[in-house]
Jmol script that loads the backbone (N, CA, C; Angstrom):
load data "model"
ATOM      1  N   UNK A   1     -10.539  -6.176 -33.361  1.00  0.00           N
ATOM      2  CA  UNK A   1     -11.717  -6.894 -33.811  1.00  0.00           C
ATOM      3  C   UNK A   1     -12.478  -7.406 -32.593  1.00  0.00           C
ATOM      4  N   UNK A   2     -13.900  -7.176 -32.764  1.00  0.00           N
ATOM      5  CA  UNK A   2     -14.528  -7.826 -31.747  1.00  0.00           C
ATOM      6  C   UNK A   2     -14.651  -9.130 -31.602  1.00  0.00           C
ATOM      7  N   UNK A   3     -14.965 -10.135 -30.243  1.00  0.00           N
ATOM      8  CA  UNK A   3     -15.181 -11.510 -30.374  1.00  0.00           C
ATOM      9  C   UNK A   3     -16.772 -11.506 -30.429  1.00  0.00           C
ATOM     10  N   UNK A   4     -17.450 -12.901 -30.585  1.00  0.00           N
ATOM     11  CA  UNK A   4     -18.087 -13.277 -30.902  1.00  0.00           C
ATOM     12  C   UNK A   4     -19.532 -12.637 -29.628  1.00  0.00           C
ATOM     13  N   UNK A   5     -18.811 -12.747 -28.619  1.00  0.00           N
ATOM     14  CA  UNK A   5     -18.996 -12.666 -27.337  1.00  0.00           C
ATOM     15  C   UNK A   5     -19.960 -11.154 -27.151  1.00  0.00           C
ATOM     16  N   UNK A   6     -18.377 -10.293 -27.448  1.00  0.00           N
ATOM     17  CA  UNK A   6     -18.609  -8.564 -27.454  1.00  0.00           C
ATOM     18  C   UNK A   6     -19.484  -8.234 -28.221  1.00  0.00           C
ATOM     19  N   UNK A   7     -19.157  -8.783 -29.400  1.00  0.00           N
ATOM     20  CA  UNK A   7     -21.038  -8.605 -30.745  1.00  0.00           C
ATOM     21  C   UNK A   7     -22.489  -8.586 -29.936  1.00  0.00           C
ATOM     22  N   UNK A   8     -22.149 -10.164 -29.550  1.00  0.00           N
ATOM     23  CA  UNK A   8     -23.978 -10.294 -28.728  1.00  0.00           C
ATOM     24  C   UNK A   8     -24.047  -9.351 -28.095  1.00  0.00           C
ATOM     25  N   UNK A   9     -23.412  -8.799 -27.147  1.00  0.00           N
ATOM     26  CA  UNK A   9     -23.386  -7.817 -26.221  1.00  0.00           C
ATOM     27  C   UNK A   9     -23.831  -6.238 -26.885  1.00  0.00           C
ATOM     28  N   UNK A  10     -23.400  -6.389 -27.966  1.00  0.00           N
ATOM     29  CA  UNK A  10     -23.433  -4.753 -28.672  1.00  0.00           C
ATOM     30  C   UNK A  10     -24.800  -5.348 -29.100  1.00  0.00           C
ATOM     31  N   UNK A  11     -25.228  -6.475 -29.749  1.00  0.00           N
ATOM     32  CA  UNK A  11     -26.762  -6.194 -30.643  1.00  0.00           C
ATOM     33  C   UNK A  11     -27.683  -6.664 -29.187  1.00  0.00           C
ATOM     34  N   UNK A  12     -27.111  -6.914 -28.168  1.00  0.00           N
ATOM     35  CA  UNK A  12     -28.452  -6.907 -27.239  1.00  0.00           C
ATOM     36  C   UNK A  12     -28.423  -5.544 -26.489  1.00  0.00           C
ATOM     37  N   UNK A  13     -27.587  -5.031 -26.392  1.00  0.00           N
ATOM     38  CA  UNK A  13     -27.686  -3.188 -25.992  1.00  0.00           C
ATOM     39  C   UNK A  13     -28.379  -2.322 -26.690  1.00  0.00           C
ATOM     40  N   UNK A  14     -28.292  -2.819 -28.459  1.00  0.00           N
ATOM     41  CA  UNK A  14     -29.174  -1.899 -29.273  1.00  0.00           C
ATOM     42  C   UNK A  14     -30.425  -2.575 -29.464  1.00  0.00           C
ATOM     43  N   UNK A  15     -30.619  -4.057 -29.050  1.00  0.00           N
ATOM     44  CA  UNK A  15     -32.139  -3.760 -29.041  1.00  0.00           C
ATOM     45  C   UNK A  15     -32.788  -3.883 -27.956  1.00  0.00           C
ATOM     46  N   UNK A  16     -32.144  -3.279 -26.678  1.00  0.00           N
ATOM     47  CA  UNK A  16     -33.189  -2.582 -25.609  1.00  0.00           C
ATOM     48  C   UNK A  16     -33.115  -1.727 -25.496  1.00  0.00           C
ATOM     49  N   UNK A  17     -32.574  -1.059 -25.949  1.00  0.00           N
ATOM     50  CA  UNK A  17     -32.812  -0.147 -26.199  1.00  0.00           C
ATOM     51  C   UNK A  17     -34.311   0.777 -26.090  1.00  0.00           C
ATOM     52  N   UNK A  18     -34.722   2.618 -25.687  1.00  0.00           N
ATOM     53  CA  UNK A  18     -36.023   2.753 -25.808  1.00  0.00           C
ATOM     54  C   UNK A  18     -36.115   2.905 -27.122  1.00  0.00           C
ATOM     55  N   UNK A  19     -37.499   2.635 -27.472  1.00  0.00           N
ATOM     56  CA  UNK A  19     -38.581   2.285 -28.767  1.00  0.00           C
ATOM     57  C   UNK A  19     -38.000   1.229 -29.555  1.00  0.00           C
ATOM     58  N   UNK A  20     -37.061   0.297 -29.149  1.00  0.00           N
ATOM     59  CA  UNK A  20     -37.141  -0.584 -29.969  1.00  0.00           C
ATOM     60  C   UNK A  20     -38.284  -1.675 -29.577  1.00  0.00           C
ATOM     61  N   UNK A  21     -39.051  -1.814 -28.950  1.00  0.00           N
ATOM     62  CA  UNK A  21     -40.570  -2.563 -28.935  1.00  0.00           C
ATOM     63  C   UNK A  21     -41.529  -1.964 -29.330  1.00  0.00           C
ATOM     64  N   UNK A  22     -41.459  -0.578 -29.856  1.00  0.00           N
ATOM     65  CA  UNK A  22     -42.500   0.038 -30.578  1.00  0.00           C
ATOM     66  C   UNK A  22     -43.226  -0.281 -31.623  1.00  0.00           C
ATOM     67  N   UNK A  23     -44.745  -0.573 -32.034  1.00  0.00           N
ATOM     68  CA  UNK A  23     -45.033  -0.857 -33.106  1.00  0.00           C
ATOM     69  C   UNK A  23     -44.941   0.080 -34.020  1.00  0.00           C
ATOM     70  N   UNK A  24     -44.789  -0.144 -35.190  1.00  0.00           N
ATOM     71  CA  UNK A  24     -44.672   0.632 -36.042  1.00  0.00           C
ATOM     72  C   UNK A  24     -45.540   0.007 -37.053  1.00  0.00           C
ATOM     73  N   UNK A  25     -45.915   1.299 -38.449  1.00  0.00           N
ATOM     74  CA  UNK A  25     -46.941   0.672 -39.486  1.00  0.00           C
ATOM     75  C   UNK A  25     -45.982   0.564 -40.560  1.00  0.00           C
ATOM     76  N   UNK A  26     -45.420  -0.145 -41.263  1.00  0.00           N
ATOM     77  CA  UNK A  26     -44.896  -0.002 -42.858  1.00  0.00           C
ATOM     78  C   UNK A  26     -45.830  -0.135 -43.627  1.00  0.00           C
ATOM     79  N   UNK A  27     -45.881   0.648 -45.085  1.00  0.00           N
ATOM     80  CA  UNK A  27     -46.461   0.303 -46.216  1.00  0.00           C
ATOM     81  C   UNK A  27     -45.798  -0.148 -47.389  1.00  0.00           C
ATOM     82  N   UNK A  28     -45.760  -1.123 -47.777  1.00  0.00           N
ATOM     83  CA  UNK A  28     -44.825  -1.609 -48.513  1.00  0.00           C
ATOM     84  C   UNK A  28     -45.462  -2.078 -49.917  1.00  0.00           C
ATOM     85  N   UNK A  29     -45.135  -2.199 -51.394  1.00  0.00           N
ATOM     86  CA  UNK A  29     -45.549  -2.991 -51.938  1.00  0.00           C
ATOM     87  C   UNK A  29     -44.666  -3.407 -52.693  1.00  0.00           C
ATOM     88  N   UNK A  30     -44.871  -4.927 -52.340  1.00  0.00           N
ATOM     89  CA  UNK A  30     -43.827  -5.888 -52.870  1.00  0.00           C
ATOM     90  C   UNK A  30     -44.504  -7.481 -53.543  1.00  0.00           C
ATOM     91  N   UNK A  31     -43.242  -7.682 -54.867  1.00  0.00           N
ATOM     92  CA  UNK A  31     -43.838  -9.042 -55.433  1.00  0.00           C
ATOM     93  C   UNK A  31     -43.858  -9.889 -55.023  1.00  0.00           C
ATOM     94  N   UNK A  32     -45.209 -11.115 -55.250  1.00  0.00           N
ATOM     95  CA  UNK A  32     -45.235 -12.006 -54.173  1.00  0.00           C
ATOM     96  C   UNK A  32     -44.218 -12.885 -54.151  1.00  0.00           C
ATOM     97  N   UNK A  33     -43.427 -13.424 -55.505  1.00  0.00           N
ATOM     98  CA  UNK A  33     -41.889 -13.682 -55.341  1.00  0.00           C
ATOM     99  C   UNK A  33     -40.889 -13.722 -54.268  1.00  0.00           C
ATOM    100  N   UNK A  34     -41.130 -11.863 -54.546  1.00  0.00           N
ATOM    101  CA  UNK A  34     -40.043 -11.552 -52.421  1.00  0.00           C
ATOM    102  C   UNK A  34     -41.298 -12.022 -51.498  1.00  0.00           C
ATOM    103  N   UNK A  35     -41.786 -11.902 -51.446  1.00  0.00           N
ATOM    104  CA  UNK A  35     -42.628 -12.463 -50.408  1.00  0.00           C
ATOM    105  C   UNK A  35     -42.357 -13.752 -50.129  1.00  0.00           C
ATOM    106  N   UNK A  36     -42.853 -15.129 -50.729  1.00  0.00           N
ATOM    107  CA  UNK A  36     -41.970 -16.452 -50.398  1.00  0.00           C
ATOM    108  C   UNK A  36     -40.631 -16.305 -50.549  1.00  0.00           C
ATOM    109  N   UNK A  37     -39.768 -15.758 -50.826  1.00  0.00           N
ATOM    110  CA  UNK A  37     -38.360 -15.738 -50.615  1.00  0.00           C
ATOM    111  C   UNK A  37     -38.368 -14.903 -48.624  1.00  0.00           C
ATOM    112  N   UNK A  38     -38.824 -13.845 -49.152  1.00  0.00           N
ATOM    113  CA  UNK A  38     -38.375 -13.032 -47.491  1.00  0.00           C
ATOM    114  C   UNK A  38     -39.233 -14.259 -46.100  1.00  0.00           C
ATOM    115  N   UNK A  39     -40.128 -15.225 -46.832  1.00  0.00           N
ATOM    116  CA  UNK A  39     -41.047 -15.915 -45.630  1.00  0.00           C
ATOM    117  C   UNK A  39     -40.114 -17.015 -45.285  1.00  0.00           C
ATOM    118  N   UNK A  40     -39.381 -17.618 -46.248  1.00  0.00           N
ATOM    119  CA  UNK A  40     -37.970 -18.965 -46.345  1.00  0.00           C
ATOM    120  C   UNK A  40     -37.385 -18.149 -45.515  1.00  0.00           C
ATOM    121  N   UNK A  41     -36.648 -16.972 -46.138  1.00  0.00           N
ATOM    122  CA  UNK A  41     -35.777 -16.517 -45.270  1.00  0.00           C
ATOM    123  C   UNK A  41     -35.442 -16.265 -43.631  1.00  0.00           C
ATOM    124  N   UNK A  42     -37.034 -16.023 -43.717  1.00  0.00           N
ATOM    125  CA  UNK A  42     -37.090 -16.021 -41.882  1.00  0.00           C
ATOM    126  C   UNK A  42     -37.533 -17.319 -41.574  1.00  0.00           C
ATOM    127  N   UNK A  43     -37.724 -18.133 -42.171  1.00  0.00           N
ATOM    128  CA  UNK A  43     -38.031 -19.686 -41.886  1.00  0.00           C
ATOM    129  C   UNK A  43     -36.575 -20.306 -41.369  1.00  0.00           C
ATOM    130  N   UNK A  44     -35.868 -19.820 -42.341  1.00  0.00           N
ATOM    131  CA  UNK A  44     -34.259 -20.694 -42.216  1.00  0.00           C
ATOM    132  C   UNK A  44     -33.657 -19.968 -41.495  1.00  0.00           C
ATOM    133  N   UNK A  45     -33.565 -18.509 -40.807  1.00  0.00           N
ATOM    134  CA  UNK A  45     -32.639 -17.415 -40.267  1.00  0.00           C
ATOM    135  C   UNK A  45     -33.387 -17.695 -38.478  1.00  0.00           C
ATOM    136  N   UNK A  46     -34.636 -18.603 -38.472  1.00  0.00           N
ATOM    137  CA  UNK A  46     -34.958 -18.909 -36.834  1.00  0.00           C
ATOM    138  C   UNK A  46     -34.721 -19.937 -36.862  1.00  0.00           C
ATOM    139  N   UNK A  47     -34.242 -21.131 -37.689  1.00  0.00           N
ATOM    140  CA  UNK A  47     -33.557 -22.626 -37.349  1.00  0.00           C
ATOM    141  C   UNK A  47     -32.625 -22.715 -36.290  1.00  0.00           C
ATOM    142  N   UNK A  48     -32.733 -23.423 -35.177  1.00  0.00           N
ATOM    143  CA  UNK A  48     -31.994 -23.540 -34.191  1.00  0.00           C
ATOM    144  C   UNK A  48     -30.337 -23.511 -34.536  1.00  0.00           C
ATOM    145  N   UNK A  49     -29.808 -24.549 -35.461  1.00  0.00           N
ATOM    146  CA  UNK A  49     -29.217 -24.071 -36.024  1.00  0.00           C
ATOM    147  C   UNK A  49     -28.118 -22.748 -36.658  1.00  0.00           C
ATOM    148  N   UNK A  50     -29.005 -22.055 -37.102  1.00  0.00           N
ATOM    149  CA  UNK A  50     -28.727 -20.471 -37.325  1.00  0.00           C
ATOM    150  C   UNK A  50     -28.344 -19.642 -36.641  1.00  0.00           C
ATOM    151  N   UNK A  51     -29.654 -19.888 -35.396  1.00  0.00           N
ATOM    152  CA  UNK A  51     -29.473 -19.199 -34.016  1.00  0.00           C
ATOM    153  C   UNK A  51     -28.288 -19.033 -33.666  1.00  0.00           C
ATOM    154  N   UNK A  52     -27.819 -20.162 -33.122  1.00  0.00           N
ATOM    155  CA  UNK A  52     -26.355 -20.513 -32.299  1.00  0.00           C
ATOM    156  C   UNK A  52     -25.447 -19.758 -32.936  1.00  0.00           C
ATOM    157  N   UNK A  53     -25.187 -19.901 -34.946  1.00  0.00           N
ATOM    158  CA  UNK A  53     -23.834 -19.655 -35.440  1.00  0.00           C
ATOM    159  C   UNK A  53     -24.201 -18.086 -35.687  1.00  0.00           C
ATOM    160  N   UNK A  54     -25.102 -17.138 -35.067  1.00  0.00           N
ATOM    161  CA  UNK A  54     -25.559 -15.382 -35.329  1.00  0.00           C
ATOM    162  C   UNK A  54     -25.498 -15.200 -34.074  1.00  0.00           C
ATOM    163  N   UNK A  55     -24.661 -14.271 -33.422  1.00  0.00           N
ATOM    164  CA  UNK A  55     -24.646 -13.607 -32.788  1.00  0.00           C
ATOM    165  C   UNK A  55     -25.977 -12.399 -32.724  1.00  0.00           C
ATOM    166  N   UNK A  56     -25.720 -11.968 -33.695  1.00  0.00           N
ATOM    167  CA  UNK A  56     -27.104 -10.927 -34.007  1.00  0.00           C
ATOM    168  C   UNK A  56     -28.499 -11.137 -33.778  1.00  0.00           C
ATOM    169  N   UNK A  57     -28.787 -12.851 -34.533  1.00  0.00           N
ATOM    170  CA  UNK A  57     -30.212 -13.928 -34.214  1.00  0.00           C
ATOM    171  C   UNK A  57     -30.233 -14.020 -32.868  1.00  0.00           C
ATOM    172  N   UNK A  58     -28.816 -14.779 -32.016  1.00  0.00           N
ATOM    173  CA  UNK A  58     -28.716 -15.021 -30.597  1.00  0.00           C
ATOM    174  C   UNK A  58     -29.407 -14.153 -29.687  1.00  0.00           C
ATOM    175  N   UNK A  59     -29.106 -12.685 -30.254  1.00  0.00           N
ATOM    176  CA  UNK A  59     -29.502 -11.684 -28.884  1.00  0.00           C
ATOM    177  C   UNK A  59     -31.075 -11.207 -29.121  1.00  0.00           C
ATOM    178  N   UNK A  60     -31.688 -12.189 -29.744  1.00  0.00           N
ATOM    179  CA  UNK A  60     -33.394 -11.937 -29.977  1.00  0.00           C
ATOM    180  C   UNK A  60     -34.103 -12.811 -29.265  1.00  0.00           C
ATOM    181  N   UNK A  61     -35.041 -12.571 -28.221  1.00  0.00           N
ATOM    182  CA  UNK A  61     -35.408 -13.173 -27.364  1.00  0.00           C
ATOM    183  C   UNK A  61     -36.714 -14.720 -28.115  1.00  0.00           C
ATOM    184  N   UNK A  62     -37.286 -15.295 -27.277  1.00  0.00           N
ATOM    185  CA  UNK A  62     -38.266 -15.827 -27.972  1.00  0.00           C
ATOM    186  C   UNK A  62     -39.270 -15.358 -28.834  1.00  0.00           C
ATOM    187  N   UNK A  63     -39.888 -14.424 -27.971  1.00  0.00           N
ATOM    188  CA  UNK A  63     -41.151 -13.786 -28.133  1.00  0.00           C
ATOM    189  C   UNK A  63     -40.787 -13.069 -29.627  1.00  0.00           C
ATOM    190  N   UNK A  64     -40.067 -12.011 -29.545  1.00  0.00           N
ATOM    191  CA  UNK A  64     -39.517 -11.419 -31.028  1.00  0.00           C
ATOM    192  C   UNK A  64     -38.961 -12.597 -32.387  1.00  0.00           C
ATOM    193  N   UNK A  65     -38.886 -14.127 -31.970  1.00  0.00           N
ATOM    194  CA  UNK A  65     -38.393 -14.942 -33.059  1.00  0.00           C
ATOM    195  C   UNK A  65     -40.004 -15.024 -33.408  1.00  0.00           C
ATOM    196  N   UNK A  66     -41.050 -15.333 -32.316  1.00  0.00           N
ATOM    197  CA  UNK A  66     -42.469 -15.963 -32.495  1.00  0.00           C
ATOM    198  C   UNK A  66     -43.038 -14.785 -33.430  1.00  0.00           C
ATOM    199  N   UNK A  67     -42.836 -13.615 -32.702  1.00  0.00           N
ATOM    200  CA  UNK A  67     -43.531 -12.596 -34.033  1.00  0.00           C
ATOM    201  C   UNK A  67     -43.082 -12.732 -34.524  1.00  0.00           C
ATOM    202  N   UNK A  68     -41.878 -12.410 -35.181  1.00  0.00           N
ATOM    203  CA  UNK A  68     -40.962 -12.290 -36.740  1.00  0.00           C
ATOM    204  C   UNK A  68     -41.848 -13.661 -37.735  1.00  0.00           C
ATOM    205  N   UNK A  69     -42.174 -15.072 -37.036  1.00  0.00           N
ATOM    206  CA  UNK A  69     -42.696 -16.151 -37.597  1.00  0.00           C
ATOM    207  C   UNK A  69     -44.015 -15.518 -37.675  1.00  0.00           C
ATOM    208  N   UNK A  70     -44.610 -14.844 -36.566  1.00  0.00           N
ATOM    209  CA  UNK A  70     -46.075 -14.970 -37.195  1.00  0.00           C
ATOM    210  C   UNK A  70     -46.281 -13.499 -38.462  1.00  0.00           C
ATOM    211  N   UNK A  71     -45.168 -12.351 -38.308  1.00  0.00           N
ATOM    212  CA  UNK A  71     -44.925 -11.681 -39.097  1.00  0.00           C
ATOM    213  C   UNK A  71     -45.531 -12.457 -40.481  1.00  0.00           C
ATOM    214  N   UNK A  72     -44.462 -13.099 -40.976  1.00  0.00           N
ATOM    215  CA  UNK A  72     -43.770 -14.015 -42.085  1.00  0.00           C
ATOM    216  C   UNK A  72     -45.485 -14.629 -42.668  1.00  0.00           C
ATOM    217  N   UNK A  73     -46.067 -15.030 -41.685  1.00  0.00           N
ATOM    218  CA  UNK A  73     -47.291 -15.982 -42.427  1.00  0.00           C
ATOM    219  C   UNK A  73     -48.502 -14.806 -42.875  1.00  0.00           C
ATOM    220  N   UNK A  74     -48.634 -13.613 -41.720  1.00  0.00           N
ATOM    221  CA  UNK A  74     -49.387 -12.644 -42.195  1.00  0.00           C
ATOM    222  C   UNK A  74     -49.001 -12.242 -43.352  1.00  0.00           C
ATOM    223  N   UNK A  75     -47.959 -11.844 -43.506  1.00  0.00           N
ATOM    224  CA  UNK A  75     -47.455 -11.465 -45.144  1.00  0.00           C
ATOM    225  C   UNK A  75     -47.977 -12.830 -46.208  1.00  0.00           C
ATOM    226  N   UNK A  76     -47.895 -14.062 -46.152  1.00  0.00           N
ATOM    227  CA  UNK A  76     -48.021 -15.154 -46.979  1.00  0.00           C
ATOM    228  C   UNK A  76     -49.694 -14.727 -46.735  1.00  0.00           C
ATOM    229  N   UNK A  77     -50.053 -14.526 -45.963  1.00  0.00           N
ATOM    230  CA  UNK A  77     -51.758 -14.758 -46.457  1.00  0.00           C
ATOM    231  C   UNK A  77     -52.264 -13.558 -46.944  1.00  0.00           C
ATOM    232  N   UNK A  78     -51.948 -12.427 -46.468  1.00  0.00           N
ATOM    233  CA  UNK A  78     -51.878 -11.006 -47.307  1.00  0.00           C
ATOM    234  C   UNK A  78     -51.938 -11.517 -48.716  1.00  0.00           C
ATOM    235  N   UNK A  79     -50.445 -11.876 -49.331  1.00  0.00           N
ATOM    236  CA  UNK A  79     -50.525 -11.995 -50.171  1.00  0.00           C
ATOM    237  C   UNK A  79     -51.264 -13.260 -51.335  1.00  0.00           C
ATOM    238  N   UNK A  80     -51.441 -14.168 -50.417  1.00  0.00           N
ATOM    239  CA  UNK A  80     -52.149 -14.912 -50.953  1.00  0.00           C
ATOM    240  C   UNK A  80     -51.807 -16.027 -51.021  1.00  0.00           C
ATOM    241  N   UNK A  81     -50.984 -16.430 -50.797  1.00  0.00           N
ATOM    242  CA  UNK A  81     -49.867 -17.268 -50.833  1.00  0.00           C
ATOM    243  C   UNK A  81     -49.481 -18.271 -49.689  1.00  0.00           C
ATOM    244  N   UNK A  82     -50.022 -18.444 -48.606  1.00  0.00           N
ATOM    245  CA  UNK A  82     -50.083 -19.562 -47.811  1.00  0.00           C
ATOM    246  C   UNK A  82     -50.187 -20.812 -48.449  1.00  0.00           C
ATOM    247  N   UNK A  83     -51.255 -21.082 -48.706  1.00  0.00           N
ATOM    248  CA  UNK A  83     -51.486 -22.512 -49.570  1.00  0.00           C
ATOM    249  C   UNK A  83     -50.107 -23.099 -50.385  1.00  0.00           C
ATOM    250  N   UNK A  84     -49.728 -22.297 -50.913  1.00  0.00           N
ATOM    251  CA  UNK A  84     -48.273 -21.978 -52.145  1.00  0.00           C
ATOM    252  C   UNK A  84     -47.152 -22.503 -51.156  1.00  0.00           C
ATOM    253  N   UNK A  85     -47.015 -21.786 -50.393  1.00  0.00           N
ATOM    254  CA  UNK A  85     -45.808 -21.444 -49.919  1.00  0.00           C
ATOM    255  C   UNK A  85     -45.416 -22.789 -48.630  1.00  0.00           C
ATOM    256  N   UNK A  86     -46.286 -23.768 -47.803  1.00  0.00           N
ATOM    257  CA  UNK A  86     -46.704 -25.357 -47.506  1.00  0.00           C
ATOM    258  C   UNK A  86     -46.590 -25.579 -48.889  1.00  0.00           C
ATOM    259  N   UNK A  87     -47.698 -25.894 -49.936  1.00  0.00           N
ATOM    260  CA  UNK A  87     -47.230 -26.985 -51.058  1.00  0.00           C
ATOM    261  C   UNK A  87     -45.445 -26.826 -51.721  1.00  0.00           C
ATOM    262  N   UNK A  88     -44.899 -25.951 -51.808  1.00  0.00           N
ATOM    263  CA  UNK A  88     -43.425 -25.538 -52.010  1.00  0.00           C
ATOM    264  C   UNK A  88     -42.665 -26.383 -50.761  1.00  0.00           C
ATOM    265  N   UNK A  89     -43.260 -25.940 -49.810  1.00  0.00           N
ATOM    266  CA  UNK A  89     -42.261 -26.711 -48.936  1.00  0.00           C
ATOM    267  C   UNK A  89     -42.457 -28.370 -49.210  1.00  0.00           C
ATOM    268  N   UNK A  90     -43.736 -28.646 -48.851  1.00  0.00           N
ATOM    269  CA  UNK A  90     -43.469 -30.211 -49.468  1.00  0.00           C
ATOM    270  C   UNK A  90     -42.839 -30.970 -50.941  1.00  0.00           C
ATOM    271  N   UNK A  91     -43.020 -30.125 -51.179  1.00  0.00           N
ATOM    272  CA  UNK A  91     -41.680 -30.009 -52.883  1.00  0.00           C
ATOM    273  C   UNK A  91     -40.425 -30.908 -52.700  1.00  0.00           C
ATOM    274  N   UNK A  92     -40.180 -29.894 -51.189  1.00  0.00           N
ATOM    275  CA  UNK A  92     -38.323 -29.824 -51.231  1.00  0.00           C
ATOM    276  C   UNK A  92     -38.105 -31.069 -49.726  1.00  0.00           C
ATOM    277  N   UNK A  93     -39.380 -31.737 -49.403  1.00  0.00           N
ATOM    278  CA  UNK A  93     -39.426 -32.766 -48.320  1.00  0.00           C
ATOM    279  C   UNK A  93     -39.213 -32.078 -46.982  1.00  0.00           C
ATOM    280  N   UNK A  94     -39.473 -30.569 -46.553  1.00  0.00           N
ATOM    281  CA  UNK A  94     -39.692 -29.977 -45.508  1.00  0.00           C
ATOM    282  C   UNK A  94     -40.922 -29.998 -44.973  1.00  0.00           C
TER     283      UNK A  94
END
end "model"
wireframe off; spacefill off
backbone 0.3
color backbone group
């Protein structure tokens, strides 16, 4: 079994990998449902927090956490759902 250690090491080898900074286009269509669920999800999966106890999160530099976040809000305003998705959070006292 690997340690915790050897992991980071394997997911920071595969993502410097070449073309893993490549942009790529997806077309996707999805309910806006998953949409505030997948936008939480990367809300709570870049909590400092999180970071530390993922090896996998760990070996992602800043810059790739900052897109993945600004990812997350383009999708919320795509879909429409910014406004929603702040009033939800003040819901739950976040």
């Amino acid at each position: 079994m690997l340690t915790t250690k050897d992991v980071a090491v394997v997911y920071e080898t595969l993502l410097s990998s070449p073309g893993m900074s490549e942009l790529i286009r997806v077309d996707l269509k999805v309910a806006r449902k998953n949409i505030l669920m997948l936008a939480k999800m990367i809300e709570v999966a870049t909590m400092e927090q999180h970071l530390a106890a993922s090896p996998f999160l760990s070996a992602f530099d800043a810059t790739s956490l900052t897109e993945l976040s600004q990812m997350s809000a383009t999708v919320l305003e795509k879909a429409g759902l910014s406004d929603m998705y702040v009033r939800m959070n003040r819901l739950v006292g976040k």
